[in-house]
C-alpha positions as CSV (number, residue, x, y, z in Angstrom):
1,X,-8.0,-1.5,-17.8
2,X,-8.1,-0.8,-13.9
3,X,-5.7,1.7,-13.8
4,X,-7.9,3.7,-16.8
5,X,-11.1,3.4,-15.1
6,X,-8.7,5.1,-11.7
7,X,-7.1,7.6,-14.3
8,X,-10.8,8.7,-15.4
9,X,-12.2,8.7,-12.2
10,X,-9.2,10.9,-11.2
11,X,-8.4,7.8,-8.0
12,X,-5.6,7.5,-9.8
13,X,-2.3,7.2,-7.1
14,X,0.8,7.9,-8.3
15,X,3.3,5.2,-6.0
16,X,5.6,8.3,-6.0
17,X,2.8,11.0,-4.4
18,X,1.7,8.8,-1.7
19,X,5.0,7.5,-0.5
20,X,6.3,10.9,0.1
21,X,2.7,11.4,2.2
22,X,3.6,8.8,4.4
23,X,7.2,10.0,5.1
24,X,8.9,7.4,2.5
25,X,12.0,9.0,0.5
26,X,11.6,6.5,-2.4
27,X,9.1,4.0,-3.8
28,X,11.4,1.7,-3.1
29,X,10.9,2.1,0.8
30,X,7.5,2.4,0.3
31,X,6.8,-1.0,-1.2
32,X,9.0,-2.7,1.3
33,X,7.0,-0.5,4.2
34,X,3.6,-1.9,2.5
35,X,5.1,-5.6,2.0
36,X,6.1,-5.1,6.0
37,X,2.7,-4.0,6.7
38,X,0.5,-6.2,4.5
39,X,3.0,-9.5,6.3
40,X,2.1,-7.9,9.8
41,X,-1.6,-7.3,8.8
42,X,-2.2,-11.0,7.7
43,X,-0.5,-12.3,10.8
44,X,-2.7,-10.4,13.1
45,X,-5.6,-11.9,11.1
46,X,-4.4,-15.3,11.8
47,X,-3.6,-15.0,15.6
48,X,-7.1,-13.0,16.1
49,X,-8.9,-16.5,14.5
50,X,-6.7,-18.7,16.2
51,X,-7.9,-17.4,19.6
């Protein structure tokens, strides 16, 4: 249902398109990168709350 309302409200991203925008060669890479970055992300979170 999401991904229709993105389709028809062409914000729609194709895994594909956006990892070769960020310099990825395959989606593979790309989820890895943005598993990598969500890890590192939350982290941050928790040592800027710790403080």
């Amino acid at each position: 249902m999401q991904r229709q309302i993105q389709k028809n409200n062409g914000t729609l991203l194709h895994k594909k398109v956006v990892a070769r925008k960020m310099g990825c060669k395959s989606v593979e890479e790309y989820n890895r990168r943005m598993a990598r970055r969500e890890k590192n992300l939350k982290e941050m979170e928790d040592n800027k709350d710790g403080k």
